[in-house]
C-alpha positions as CSV (number, residue, x, y, z in Angstrom):
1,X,36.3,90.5,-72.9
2,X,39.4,90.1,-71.5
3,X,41.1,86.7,-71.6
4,X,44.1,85.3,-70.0
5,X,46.2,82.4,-71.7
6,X,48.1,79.3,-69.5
7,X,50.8,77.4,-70.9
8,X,51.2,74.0,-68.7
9,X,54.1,72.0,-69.3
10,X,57.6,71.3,-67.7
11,X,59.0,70.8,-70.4
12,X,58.2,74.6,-72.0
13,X,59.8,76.2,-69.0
14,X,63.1,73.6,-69.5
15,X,62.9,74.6,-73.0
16,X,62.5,71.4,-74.5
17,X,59.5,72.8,-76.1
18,X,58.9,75.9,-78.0
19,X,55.7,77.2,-76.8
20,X,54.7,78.6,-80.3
21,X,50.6,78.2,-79.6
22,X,51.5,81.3,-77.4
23,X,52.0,83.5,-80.6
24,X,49.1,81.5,-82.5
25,X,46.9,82.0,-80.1
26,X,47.9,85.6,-79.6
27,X,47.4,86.9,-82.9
28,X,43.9,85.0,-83.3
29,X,42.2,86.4,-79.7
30,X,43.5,89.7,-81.5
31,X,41.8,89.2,-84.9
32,X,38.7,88.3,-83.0
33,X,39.0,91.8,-81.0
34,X,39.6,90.1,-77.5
35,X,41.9,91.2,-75.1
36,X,44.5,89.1,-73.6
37,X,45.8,90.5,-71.0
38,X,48.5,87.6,-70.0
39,X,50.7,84.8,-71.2
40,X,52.1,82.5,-68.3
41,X,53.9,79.8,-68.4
42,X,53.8,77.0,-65.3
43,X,55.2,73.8,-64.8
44,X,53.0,70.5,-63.6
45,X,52.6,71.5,-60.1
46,X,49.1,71.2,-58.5
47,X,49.5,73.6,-56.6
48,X,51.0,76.1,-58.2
49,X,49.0,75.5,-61.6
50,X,45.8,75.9,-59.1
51,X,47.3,79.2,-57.7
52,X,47.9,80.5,-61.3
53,X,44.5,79.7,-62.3
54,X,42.5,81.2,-59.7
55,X,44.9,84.6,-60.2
56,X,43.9,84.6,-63.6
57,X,40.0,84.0,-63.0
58,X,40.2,87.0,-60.7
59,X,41.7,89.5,-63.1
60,X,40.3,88.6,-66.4
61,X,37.3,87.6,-67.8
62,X,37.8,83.9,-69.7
63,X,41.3,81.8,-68.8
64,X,42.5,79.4,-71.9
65,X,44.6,76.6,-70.7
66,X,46.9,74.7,-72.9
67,X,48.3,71.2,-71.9
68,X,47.8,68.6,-68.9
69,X,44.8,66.7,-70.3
70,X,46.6,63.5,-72.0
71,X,46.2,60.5,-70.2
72,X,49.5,59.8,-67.6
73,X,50.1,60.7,-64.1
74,X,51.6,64.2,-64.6
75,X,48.4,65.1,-66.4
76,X,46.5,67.2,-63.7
77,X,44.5,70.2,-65.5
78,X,41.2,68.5,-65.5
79,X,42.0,67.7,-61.7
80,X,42.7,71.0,-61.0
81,X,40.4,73.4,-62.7
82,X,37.8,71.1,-60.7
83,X,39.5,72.0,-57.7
84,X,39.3,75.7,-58.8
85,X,35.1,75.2,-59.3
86,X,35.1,73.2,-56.0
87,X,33.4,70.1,-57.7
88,X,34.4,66.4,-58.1
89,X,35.0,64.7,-61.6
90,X,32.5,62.8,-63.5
91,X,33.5,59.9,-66.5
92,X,31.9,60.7,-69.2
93,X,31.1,57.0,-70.8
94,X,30.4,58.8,-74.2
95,X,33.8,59.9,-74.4
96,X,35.2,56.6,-73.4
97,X,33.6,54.8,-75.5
98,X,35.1,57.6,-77.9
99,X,38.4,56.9,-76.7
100,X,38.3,53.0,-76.8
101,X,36.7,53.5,-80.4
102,X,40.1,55.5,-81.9
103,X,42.3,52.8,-80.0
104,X,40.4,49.9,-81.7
105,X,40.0,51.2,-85.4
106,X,43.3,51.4,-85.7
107,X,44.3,47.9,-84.4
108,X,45.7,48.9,-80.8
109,X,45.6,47.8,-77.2
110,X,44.3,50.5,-75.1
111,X,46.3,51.3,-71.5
112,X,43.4,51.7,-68.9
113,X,44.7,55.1,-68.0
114,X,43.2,56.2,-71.3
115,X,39.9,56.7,-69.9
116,X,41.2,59.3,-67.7
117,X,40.2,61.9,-70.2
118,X,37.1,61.1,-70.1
119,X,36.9,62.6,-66.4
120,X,34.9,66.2,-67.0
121,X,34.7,68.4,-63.7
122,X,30.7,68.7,-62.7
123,X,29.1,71.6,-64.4
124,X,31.6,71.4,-67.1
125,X,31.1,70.0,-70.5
126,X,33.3,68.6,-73.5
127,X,34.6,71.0,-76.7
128,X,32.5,68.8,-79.7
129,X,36.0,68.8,-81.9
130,X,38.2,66.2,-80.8
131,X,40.6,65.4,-83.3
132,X,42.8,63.3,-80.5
133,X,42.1,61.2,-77.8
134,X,41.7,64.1,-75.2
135,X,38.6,66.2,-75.1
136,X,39.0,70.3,-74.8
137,X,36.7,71.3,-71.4
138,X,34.2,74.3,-71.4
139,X,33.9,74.9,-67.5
140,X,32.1,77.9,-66.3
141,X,33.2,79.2,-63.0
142,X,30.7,81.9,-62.0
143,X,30.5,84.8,-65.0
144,X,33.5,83.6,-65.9
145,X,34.8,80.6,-67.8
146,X,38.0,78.5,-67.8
147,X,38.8,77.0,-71.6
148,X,40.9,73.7,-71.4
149,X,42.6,72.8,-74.7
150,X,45.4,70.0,-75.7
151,X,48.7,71.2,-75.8
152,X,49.3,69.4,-79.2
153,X,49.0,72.5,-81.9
154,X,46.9,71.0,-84.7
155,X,44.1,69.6,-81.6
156,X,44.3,72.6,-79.7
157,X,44.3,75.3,-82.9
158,X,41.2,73.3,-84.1
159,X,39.4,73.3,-80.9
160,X,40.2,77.4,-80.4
161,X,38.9,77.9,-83.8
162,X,36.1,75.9,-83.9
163,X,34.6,75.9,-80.7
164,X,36.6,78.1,-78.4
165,X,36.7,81.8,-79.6
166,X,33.5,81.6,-81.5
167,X,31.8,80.9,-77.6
168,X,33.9,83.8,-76.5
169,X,32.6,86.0,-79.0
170,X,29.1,85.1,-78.0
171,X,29.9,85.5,-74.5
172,X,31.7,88.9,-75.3
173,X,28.5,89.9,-77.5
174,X,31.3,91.5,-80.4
175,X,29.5,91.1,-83.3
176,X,32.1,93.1,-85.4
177,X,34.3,90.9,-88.0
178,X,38.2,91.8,-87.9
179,X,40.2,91.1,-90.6
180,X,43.9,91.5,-91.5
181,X,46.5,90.8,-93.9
182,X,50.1,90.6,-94.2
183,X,52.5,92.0,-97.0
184,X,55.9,90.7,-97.2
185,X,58.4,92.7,-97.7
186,X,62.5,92.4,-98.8
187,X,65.0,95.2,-99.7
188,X,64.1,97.9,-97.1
189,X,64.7,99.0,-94.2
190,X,61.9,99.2,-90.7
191,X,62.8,102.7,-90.3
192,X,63.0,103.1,-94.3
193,X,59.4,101.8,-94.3
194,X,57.9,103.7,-91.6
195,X,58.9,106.8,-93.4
196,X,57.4,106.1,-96.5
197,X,54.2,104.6,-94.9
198,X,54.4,107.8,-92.6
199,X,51.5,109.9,-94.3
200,X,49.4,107.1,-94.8
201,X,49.5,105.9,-91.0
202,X,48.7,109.8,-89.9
203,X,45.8,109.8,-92.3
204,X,44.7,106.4,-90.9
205,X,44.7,108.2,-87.4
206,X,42.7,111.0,-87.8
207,X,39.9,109.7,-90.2
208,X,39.8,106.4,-88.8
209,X,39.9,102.9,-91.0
210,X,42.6,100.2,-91.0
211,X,45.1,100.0,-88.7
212,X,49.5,99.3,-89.8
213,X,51.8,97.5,-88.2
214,X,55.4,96.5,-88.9
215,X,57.0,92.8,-87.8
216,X,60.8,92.4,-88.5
217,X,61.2,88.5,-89.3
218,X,64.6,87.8,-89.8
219,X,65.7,86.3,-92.8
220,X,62.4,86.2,-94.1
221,X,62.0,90.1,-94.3
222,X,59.8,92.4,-92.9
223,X,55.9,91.8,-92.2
224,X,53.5,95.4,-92.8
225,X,49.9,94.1,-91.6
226,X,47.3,95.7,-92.3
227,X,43.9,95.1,-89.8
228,X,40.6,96.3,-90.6
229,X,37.3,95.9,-88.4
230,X,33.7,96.2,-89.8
231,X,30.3,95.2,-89.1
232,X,30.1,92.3,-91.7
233,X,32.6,89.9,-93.6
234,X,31.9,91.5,-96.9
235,X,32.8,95.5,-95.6
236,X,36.0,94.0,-93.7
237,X,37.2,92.1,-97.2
238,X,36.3,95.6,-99.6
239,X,38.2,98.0,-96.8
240,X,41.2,95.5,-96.4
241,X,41.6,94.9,-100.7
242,X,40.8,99.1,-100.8
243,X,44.0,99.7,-97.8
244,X,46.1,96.8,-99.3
245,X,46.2,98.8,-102.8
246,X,46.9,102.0,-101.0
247,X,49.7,100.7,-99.2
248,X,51.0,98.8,-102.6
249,X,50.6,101.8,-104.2
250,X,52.9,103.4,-101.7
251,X,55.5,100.3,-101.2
252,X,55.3,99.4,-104.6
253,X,58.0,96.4,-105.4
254,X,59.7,96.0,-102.1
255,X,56.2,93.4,-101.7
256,X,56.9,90.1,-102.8
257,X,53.9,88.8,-101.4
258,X,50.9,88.4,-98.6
259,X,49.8,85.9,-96.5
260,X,51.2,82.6,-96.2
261,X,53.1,83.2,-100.1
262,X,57.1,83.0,-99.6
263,X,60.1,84.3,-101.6
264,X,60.5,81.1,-103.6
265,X,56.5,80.1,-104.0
266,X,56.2,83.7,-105.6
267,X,59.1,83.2,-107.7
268,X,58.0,79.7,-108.6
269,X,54.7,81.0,-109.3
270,X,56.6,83.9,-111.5
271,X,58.3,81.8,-114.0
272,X,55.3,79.1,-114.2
273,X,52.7,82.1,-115.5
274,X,55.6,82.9,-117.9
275,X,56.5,79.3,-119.1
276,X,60.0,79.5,-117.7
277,X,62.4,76.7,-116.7
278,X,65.5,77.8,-114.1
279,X,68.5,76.5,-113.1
280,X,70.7,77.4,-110.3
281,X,74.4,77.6,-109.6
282,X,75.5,78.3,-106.0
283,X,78.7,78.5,-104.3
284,X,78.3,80.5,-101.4
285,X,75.2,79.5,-100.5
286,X,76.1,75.5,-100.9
287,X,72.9,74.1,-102.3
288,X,70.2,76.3,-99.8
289,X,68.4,77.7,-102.7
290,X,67.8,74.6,-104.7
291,X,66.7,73.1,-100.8
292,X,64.0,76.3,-101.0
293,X,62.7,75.6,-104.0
294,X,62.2,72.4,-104.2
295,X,60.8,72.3,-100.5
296,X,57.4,73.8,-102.9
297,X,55.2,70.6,-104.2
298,X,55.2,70.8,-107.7
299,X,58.7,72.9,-107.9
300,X,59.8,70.0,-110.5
301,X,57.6,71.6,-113.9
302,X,59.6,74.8,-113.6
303,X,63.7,73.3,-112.0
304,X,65.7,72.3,-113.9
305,X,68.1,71.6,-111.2
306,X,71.4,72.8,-109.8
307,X,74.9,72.8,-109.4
308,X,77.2,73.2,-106.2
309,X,80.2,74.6,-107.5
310,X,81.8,75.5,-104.4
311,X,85.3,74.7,-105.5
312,X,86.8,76.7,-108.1
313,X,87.7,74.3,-110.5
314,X,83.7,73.0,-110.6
315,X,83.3,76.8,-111.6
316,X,86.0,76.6,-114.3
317,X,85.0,73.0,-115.5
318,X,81.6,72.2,-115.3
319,X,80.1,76.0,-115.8
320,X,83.0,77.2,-118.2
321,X,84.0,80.1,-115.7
322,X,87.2,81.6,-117.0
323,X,90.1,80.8,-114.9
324,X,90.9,83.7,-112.6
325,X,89.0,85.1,-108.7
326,X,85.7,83.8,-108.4
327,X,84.3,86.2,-105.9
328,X,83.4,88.7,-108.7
329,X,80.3,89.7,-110.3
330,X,82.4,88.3,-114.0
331,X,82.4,85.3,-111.9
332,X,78.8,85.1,-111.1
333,X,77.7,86.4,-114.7
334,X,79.6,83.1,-116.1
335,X,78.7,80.8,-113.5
336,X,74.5,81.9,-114.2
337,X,75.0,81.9,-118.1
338,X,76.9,78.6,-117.7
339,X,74.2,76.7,-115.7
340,X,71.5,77.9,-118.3
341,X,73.6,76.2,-120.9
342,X,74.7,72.9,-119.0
343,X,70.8,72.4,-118.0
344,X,69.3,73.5,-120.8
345,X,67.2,76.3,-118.6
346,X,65.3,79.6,-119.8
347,X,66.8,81.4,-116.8
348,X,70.2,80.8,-115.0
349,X,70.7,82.2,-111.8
350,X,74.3,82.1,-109.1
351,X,75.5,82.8,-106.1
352,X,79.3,83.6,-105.3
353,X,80.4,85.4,-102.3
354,X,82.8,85.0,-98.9
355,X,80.5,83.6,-95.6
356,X,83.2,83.5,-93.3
357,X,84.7,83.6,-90.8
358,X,87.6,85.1,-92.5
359,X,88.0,87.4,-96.1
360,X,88.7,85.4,-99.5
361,X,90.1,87.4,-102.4
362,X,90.5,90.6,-101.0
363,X,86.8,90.8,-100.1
364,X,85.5,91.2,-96.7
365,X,82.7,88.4,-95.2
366,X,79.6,89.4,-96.4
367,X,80.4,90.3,-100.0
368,X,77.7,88.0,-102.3
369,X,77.5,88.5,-105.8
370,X,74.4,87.2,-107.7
371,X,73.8,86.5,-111.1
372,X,71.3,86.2,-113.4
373,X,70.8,84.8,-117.4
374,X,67.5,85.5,-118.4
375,X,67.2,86.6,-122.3
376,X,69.5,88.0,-124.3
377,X,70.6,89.6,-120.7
378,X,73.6,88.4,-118.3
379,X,73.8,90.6,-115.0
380,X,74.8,90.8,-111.7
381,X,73.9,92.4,-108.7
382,X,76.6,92.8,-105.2
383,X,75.6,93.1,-102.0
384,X,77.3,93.2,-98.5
385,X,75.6,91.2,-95.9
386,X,75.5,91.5,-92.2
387,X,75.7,88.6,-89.3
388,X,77.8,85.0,-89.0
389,X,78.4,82.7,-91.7
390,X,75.1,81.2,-91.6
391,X,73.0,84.5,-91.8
392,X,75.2,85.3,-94.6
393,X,74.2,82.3,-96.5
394,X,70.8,82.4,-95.8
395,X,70.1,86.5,-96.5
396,X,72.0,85.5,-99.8
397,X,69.5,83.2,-100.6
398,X,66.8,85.5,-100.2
399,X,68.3,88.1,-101.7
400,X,68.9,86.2,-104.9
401,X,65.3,84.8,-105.3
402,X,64.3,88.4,-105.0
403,X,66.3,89.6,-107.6
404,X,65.6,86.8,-109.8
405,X,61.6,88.3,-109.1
406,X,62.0,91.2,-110.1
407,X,64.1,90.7,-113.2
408,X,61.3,88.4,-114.5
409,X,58.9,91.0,-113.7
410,X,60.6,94.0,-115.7
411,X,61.4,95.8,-112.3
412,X,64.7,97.9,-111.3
413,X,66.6,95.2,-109.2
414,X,69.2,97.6,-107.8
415,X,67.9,97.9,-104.4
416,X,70.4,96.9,-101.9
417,X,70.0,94.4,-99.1
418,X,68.7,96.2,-95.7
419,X,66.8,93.1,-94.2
420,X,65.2,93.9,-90.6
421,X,67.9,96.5,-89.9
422,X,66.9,99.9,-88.4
């Protein structure tokens, strides 16, 4: 099947609005082995939002449109996709009474031009989910079909999931089940990891199997998914665990996790298996990692809490750094075994470094130095990071939760920052 998304909304071509259902949407018509052939984005214009969707009807299969079904004057999809089936609108006093029911159990005055989205094009008929007040359309135009879904993310991801791509399946006829799974990745390179996962990808090739694919994501590291498709749930779930351990086996530590898991969940998750408590002393990075940890519900059984010693003489008074430079891997040693102490921690880890815009010490922007006290061990690790002052914070915060990972797992932490670079 191949499938055509619209974006409708003003404000996404101003951009007021991210359009991020675009990528949602995107890589879930992909894991459902659908085709989209096109992403277009159109302002609220009748006509040129009628124009669009008749273009799309001719060249693809099913059209998904997102947005223009709320209830004021600007909101004209429903309008126009029954000027696209040449029918007239019909209320649908189900739906109203739907709509007047929301407004009432929750104590509210309903506007009149609510009932608007009750208004279906003849031949058409309502998505069952409605988790707002405006109803998702099924409209059939011909073979083809026109999907019409709120442009509000959590009604209109609910609606495609529920109701929307399991009907295009069915249309489609794929009875096939497509899986896939991300590994996160920090410490190497795109390039770096497409040479090591070289032999693997050439074996995929020529015997068939799971497919790889490589995502740079900024601060957050780089994505490998991995995509399987089988005749049943069960075989997609064995092939996808059987590839993830090949590739792990490959990779090895530069995974930190899969999925939806982040840097600072995993390491969270790290020193609660172990019945560890940390504590954190930054100065380059002003307070970002404690913010990053403690973003996690439940981050308070395992923090201790933190320190922002960004002036020198919080280094020298409250973490009993020795007087002296305090962009230094000594420096970041003693400001990690000093926070330990102060908060009565298992683990201490710092961050020291210049951000910018101009050198401090001698060093040059980009120089972080991160230090750990875990055990009867105090270490540090340097590093030389790329972009503005901000990047520069932020890879440092990264970087330090994954050194702090694998020091609690036993692992060689000497591998140097290379982020998304080529």
């Amino acid at each position: 099947m191949r499938c055509e998304f619209i974006a409708i909304g003003t404000e996404l071509l101003l951009g007021q609005i991210v359009n991020s259902n675009a990528a949602w949407l995107g890589e879930q018509l992909a894991l459902s082995g659908i085709d989209c052939l096109y992403h277009v984005t159109i302002g609220d214009n009748r006509q040129r939002m009628q124009d669009t969707i008749q273009q799309a009807l001719h060249r693809s299969d099913a059209v998904i449109v997102s947005g223009g079904l709320g209830p004021t004057q600007d909101d004209i999809t429903r309008e126009v996709i029954a000027d696209v089936m040449q029918v007239g609108l019909t209320r649908d006093d189900e739906i109203a009474d739907r709509i007047r029911h929301r407004f009432e159990s929750r104590g509210r005055v309903m506007s009149e031009n609510n009932l608007r989205q009750a208004d279906i094009p003849d031949g058409g008929f309502t998505i069952p989910q409605m988790p707002g007040t405006a109803p998702g359309l099924i409209c059939p135009v011909g073979d083809k079909v026109i999907y019409a879904v709120p442009g509000v993310p959590f009604e209109m991801k609910m609606m495609i999931t529920e109701c929307v791509l399991p009907d295009m399946k069915k249309r489609s006829g794929i009875t096939s089940v497509i899986k896939s799974r991300v590994l996160k990745t920090w410490g190497q390179t795109e390039s770096g990891l497409d040479e090591m996962l070289t032999e693997r990808m050439a074996y995929l090739d020529q015997n068939g199997g799971a497919t790889i694919a490589f995502q740079a994501s900024g601060i957050e590291g780089l994505k490998v998914r991995l995509t399987v498709k089988e005749v049943s749930e069960e075989a997609a779930s064995e092939a996808l665990a059987k590839e993830e351990m090949a590739v792990r086996d490959i990779i090895g530590d530069y995974i930190f996790g899969t999925d939806e898991e982040t840097m600072e969940s995993v390491v969270l998750n790290l020193l609660r298996q172990r019945n560890l408590t940390i504590a954190i002393a930054e100065s380059v990075t002003g307070g970002m990692v404690s913010a990053r940890l403690t973003a996690i519900p439940g981050s308070s059984d395992v923090l201790k809490g933190g320190i922002v010693s960004y002036a020198s003489e919080v280094k020298y008074d409250l973490l009993n750094v020795p007087n002296g430079p305090v962009v230094t891997p000594d420096c970041a040693r003693a400001m990690a075994e000093g926070v330990r102490e102060a908060l009565k921690a298992d683990v201490g880890i710092s961050t020291t470094g210049v951000a910018g815009p101009s050198e401090q010490e001698g060093q040059p922007v980009g120089t972080v130095h991160l230090g750990i006290a875990f055990g009867d061990h105090v270490e540090a690790q340097s590093t030389q990071l790329p972009g503005d002052r901000a990047r520069v914070r932020e890879y440092g915060v990264i970087s330090l939760l994954n050194f702090v990972r694998l020091k609690i797992l036993g692992r060689n932490a000497n591998t140097p920052f290379s982020g998304n670079q080529n």
